[in-house]
C-alpha positions as CSV (number, residue, x, y, z in Angstrom):
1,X,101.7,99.3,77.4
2,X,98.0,100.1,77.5
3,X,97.3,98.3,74.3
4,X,98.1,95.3,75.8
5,X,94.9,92.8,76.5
6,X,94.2,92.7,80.8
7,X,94.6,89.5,82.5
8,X,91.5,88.0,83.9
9,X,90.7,85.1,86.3
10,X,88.8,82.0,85.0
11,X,86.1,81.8,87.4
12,X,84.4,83.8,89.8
13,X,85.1,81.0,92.6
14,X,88.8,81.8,91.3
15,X,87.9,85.5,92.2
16,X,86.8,84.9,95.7
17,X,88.9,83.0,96.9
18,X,92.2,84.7,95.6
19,X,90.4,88.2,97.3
20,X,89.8,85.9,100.2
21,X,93.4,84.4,100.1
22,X,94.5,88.1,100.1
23,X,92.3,88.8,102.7
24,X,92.9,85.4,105.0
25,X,96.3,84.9,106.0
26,X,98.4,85.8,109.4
27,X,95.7,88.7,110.3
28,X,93.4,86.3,110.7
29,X,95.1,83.3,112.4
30,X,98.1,85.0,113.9
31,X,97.2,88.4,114.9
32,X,93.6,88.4,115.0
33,X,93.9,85.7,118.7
34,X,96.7,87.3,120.3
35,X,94.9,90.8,119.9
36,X,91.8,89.5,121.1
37,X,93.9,88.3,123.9
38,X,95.3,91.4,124.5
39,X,92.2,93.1,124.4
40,X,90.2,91.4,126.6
41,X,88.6,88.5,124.4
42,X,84.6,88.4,123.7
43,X,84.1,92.2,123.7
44,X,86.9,92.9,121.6
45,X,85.6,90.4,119.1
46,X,82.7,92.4,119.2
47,X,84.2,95.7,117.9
48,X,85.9,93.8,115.4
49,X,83.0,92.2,113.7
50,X,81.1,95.8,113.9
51,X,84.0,97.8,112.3
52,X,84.5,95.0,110.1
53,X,80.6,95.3,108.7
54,X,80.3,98.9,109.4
55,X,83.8,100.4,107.9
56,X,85.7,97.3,106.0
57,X,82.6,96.3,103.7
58,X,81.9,99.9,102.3
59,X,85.9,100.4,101.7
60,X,86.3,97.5,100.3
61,X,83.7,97.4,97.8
62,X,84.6,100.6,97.1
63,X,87.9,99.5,96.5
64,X,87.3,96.7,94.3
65,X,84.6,99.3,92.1
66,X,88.1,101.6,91.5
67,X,90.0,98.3,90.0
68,X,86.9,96.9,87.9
69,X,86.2,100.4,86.1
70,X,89.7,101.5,85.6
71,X,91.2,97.9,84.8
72,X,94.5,99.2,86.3
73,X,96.3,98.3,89.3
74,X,96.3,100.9,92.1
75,X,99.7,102.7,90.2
76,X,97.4,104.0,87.2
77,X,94.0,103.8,88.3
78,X,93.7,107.4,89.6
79,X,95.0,108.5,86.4
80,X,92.0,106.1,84.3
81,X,89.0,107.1,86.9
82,X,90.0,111.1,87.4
83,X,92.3,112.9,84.7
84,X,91.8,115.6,85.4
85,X,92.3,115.6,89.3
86,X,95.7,114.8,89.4
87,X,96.4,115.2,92.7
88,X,94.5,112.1,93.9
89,X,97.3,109.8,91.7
90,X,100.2,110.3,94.4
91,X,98.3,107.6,96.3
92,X,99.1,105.2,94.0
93,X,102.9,105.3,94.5
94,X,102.1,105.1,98.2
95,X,100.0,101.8,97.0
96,X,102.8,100.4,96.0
97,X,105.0,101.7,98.7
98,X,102.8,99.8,101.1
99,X,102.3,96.0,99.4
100,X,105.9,96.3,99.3
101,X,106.3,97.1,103.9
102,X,103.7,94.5,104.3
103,X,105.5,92.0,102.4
104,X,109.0,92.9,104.0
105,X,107.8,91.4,107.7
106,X,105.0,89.3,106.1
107,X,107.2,87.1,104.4
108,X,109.5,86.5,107.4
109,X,106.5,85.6,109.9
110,X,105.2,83.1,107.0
111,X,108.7,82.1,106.8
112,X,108.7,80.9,110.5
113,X,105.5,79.3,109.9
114,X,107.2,77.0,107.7
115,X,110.0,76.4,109.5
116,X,107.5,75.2,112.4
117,X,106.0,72.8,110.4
118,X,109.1,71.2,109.2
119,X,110.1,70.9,113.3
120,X,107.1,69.2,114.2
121,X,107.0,67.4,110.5
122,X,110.5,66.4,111.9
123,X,109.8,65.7,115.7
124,X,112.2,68.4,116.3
125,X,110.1,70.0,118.9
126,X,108.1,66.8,120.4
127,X,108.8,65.4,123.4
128,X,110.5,69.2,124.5
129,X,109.3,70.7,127.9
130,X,107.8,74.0,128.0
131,X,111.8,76.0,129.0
132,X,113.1,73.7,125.7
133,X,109.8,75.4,123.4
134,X,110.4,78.7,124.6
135,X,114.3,78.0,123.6
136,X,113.4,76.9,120.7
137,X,111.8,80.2,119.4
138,X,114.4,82.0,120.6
139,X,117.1,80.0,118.8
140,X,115.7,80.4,115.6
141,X,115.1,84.4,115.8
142,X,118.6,84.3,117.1
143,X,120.0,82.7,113.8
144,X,120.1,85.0,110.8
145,X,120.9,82.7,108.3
146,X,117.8,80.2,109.2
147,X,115.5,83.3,109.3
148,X,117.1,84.5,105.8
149,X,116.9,80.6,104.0
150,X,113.0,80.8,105.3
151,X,112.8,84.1,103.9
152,X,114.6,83.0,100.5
153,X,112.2,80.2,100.2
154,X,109.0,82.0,100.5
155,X,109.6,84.7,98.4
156,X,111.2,82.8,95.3
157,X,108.7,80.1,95.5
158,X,105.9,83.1,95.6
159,X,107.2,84.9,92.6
160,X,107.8,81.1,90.7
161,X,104.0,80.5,91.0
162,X,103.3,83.9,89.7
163,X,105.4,83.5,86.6
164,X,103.1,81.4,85.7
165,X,100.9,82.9,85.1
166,X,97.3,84.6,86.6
167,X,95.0,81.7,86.0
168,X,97.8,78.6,85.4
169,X,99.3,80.0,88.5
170,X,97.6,82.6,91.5
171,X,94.6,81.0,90.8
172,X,94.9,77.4,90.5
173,X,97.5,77.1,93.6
174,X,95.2,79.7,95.4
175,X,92.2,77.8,94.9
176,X,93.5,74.2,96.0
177,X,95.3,76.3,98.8
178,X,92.2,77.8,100.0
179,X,89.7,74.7,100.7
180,X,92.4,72.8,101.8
181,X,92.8,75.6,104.6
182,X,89.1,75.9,105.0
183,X,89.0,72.0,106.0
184,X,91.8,71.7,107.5
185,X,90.7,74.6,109.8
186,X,87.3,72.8,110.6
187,X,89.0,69.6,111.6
188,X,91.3,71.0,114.2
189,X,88.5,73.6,115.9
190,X,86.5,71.0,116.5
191,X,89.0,68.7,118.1
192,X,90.2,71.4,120.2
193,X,86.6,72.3,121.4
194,X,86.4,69.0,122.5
195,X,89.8,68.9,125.0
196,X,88.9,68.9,128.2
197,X,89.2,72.3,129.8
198,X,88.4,73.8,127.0
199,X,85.3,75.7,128.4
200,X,86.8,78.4,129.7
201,X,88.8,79.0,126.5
202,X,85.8,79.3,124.7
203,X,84.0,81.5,127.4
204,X,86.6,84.1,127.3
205,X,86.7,84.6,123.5
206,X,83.1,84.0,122.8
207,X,81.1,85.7,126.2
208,X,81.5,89.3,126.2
209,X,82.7,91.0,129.6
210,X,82.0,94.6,130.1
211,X,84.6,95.0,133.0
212,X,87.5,93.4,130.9
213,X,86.8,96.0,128.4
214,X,86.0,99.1,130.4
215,X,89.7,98.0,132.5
216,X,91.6,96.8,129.6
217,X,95.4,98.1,129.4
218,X,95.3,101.7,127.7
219,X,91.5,102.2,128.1
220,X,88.1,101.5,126.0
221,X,89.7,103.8,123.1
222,X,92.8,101.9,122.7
223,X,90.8,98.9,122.1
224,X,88.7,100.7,119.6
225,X,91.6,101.4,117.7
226,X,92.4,98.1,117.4
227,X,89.8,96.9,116.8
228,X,89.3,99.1,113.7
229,X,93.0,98.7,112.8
230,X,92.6,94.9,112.9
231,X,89.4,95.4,110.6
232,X,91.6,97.0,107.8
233,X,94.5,95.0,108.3
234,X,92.6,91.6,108.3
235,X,91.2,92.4,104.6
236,X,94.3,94.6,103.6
237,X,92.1,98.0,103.2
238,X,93.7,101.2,102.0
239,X,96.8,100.2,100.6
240,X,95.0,98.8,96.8
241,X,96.0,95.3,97.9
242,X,91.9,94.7,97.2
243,X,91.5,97.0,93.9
244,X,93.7,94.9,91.5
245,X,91.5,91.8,92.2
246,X,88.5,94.1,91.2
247,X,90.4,94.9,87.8
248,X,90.3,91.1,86.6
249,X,86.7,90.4,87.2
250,X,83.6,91.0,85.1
251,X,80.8,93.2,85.5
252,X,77.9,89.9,85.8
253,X,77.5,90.7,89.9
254,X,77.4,93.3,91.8
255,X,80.2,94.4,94.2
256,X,78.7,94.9,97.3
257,X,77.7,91.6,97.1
258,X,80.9,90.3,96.2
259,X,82.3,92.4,99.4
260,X,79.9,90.8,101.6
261,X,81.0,87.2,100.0
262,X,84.7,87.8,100.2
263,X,84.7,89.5,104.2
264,X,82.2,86.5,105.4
265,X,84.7,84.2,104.5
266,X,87.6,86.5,105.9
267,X,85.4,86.5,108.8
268,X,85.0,83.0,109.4
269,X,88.5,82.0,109.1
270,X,89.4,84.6,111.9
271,X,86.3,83.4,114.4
272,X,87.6,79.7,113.8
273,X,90.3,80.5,114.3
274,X,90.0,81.6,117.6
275,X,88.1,78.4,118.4
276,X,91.3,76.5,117.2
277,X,93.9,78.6,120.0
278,X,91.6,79.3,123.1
279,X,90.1,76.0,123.9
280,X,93.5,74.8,123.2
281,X,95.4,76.8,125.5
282,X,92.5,76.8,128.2
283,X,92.6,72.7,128.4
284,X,96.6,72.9,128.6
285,X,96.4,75.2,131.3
286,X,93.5,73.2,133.4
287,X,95.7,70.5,132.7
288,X,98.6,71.9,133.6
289,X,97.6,73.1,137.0
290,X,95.1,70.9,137.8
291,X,91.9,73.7,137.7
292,X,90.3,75.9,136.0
293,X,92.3,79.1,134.9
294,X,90.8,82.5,135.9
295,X,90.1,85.1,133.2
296,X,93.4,87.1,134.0
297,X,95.7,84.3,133.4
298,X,94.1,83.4,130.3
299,X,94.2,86.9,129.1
300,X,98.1,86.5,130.0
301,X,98.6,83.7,128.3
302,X,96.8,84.5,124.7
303,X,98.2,87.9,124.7
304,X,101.2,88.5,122.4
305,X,102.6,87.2,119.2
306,X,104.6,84.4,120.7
307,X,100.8,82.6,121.0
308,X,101.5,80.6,117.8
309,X,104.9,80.1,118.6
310,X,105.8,79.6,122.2
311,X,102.4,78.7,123.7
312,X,100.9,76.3,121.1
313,X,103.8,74.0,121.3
314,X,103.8,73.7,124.9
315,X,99.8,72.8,124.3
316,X,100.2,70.3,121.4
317,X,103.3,68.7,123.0
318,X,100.8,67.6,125.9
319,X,98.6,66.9,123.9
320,X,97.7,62.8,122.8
321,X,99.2,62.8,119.0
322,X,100.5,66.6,119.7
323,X,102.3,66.0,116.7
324,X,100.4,65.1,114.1
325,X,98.0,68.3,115.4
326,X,100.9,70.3,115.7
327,X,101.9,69.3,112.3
328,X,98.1,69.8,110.7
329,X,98.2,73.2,112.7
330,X,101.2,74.5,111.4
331,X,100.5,73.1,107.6
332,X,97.1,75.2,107.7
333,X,99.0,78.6,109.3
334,X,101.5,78.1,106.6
335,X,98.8,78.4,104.0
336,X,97.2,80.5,105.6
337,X,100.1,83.0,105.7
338,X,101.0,81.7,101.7
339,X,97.9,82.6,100.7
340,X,97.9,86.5,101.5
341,X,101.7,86.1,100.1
342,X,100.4,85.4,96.8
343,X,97.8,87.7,96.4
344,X,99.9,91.0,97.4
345,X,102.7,89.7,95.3
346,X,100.7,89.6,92.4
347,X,99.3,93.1,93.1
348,X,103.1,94.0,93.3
349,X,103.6,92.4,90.2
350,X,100.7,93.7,88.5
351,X,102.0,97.7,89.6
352,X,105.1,96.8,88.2
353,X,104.3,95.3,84.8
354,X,101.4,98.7,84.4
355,X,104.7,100.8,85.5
356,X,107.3,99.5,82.6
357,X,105.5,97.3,80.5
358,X,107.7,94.4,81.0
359,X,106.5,90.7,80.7
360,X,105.5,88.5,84.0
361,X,108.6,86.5,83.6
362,X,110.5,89.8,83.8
363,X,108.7,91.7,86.6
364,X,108.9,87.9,88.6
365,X,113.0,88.7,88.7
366,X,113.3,91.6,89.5
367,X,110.5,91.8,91.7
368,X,111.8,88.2,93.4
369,X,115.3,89.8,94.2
370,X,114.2,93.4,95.3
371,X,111.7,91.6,97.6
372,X,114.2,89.4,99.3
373,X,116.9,92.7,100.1
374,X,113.9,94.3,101.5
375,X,113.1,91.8,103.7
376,X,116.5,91.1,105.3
377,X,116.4,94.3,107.5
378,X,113.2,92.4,109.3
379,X,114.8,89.4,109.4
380,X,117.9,90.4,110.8
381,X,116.0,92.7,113.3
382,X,115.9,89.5,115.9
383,X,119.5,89.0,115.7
384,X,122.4,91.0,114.0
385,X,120.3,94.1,114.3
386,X,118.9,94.1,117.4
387,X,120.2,96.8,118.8
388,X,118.0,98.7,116.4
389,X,114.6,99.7,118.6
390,X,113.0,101.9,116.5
391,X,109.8,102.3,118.6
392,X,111.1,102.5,122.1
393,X,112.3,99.4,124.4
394,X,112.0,95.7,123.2
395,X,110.9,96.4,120.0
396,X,112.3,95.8,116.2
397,X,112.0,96.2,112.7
398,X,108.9,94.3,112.2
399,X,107.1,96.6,115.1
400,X,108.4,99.6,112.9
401,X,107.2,98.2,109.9
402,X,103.9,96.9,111.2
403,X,103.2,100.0,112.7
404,X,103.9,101.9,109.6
405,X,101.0,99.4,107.7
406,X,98.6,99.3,110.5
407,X,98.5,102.3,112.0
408,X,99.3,104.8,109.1
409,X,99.0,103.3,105.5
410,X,95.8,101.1,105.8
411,X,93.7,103.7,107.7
412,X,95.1,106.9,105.8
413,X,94.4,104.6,102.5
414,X,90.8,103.9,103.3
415,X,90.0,107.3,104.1
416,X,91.3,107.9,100.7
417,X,89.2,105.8,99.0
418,X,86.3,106.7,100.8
419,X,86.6,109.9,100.1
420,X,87.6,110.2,96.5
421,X,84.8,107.9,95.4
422,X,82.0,109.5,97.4
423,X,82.9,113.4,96.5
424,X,82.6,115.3,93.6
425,X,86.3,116.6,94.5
426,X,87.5,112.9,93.3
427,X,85.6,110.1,91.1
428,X,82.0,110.8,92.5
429,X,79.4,109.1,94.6
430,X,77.1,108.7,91.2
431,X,80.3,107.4,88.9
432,X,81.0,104.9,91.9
433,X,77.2,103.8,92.4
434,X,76.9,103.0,89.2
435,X,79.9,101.1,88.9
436,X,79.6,99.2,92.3
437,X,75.9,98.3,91.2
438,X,76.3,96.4,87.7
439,X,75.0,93.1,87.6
440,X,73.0,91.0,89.6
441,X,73.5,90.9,93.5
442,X,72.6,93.2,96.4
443,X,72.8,97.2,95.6
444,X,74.1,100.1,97.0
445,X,71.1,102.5,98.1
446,X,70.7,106.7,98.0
447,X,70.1,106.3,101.9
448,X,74.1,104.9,102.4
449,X,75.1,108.5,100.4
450,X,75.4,110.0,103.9
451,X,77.1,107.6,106.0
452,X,79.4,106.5,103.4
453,X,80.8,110.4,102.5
454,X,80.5,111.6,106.0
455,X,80.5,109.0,109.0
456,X,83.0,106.5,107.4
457,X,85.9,108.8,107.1
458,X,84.7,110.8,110.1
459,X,85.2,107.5,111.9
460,X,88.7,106.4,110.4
461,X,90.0,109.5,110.9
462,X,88.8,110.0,114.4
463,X,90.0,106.5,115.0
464,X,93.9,107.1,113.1
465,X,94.1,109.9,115.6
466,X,93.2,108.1,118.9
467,X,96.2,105.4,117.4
468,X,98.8,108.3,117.2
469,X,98.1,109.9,120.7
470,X,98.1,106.2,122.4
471,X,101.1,105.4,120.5
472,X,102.9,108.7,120.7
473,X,100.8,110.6,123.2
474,X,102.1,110.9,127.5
475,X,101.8,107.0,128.3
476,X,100.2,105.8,132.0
């Protein structure tokens, strides 16, 4: 098993932009507005970007510095970097544990994506009023074999392009994936900044307000949480999702700087992203009612994860060509989304073949059909199992199985990392350094020592535990 040569990518563009892909995907364009919405807009966005800088950049790069010295996936690596500190390697089970719960709600949400683009494709959904949209969403979580087929179809055609291979397959697809979301993206913002009414859209999510933030639902420290939760969820921190990309590059650049590349652009996405739904929705509603909303029935409006699916439709279906912008909207999520799906399967995939040894064709099957049972409990959730509400009233299997990834994995993970590769109790501050610095690019200094073994995981931790009391903790 060892013997055998390690895959590589062909190109370093090929490298960023499958990390990207891994990175890009529904945390960016689906989560990322309706938690801003949630949370108040401008200042949350705010908090975002400075945890995203200040905690995701350091993880990640020492992520990626794991997977480029060990050239194993997150199952072995421990094992290649530490020998003889075994106890570290029970994190890479959980590793693999955790690609696995992302993928088992992922996959159903990307599924929907592509079922909404085949209804507006279609003109299933134009012409509808806003009671026959929100219908609509609710006819399609009510129908388990609809949510299954989209599931089916997302995770076969995911595990086809992998048995392809790394390069013939991930890559290429990932690549013509990726700028074709990147200008696809830029097309619709600007049209939608342009709608009139779209001011106060854009006001909201880009003009901080202290009061919002100070008075938001659950307090200043439940929006920290998110905040910092979103920052590890949007580039898929803690669980290794990011340290098998680092085992098929080179050693010609420098990591951090390859960190800084890879967040910019999962970065950008997500603040375009934002400028794609708020002016939107603002210019529907000033439409709609004839004035300007106020800031608490925009906040109302963009909270929730029905944004994409309820809201939008209403917006594009009164919109001149609502349509074709409705079709171009949901052709971009759906990569979006696609994208993310075939980076973690192939970290999946790569944990599996380092596991038995088997040939991608082989880990592709069995991988393909585990995949698919897993994610039927999700996607039944909406209808046959509804009655299951795991996390109180109103909620499902994909709040379960979010939560478990958000809230527990990713930030546990990252504190993990951070603290195996900056102690002597793990890999070691100097092993990492020296690994993380190789090749050309921007370096990591003695001065960042400090901060990166004390206040990074002082922070995560103090964060994780703030997430626990607000989800657990005596609510009102």
């Amino acid at each position: 098993m060892d013997s055998k040569p390690r895959e590589s990518l062909g190109s370093r563009l090929g490298f960023l932009l499958l990390s990207a892909g891994c990175a890009i995907g529904l945390g960016n364009v689906w989560r990322f507005p309706w938690v801003v919405g949630k949370n108040g807009g401008a200042f949350f966005v705010l908090l975002y970007l400075a945890f995203l800088a200040l905690l995701g950049l350091p993880v990640l790069t020492m992520e990626f510095s794991m997977g480029r010295a060990s050239r194993k996936s997150p199952l072995h690596m421990y094992r290649v970097l530490a020998p003889e500190r075994r106890v570290w390697a029970w994190h890479g089970p959980l590793c693999f544990v955790g690609n696995y719960l992302l993928m088992m709600f992922y996959t159903i949400v990307c599924g929907w994506m592509v079922l909404y683009f085949a209804k507006y494709a279609t003109g299933g959904l134009t012409g509808l009023d806003p009671a026959g949209v929100d219908a609509a969403f609710g006819r399609m979580l009510a129908d388990p074999v609809m949510l299954c087929t989209a599931t089916a179809l997302v995770v076969v055609l995911g595990f086809f392009i992998l048995s392809m291979g790394l390069q013939a397959g991930v890559e290429r697809i990932t690549k013509w994936m990726m700028l074709a979301l990147l200008g696809m993206m830029a097309v619709i913002a600007v049209h939608n900044c342009l709608l009139d009414g779209a001011g106060r859209g854009l006001e909201f999510y880009l003009r901080p307000n202290l009061d919002r933030f100070l008075h938001a639902k659950g307090g200043p420290a439940r929006v920290c949480v998110e905040a910092m939760n979103q920052a590890f969820f949007t580039l898929s921190l803690g669980i290794g999702s990011m340290a098998i990309f680092g085992s098929y590059i080179g050693r010609e650049r420098t990591l951090l700087g390859e960190s800084a590349n890879v967040a910019f652009l999962d970065t950008f996405v997500a603040i375009v992203a934002g400028l794609i739904i708020f002016p939107a929705c603002s210019a529907f509603l000033a439409g709609a009612n004839g004035s300007m909303p106020d800031a608490a029935r925009l906040e109302k409006v963009f909270s929730g994860p029905g944004l994409i699916f309820v809201t939008l439709p209403k917006v594009f279906n009164a919109m001149p060509g609502g349509r074709v912008w409705g079709t171009l909207f949901f052709v971009f999520m759906t990569f979006a989304a696609f994208s993310t799906v075939l980076a973690v399967f192939e970290n999946i995939l790569a944990m599996t073949m380092d596991r038995t040894g088997w040939a991608r064709p082989k880990a592709c099957a069995v991988c393909c059909a585990l995949m698919y049972v897993l994610s039927l409990p999700c996607a039944l959730g909406f209808n046959l199992l509804s009655g299951f509400q795991p996390l109180g009233e109103g909620t499902c299997v994909l709040d379960l199985e979010d939560f478990l990834v958000s809230n527990i994995l990713l930030p546990l993970g990252a504190l993990l990392f951070t603290l195996f590769c900056c102690h002597r109790f793990g890999w070691g501050w100097e092993k990492f350094v020296a690994e993380a610095n190789e090749g050309r690019g921007p370096k990591i200094r003695p001065w960042m020592r400090f901060y990166c073994a004390w206040i990074v995981p002082a922070i995560v931790l103090v964060i994780f535990l703030l997430g626990l009391r607000d989800k657990f903790g005596p609510q009102g």
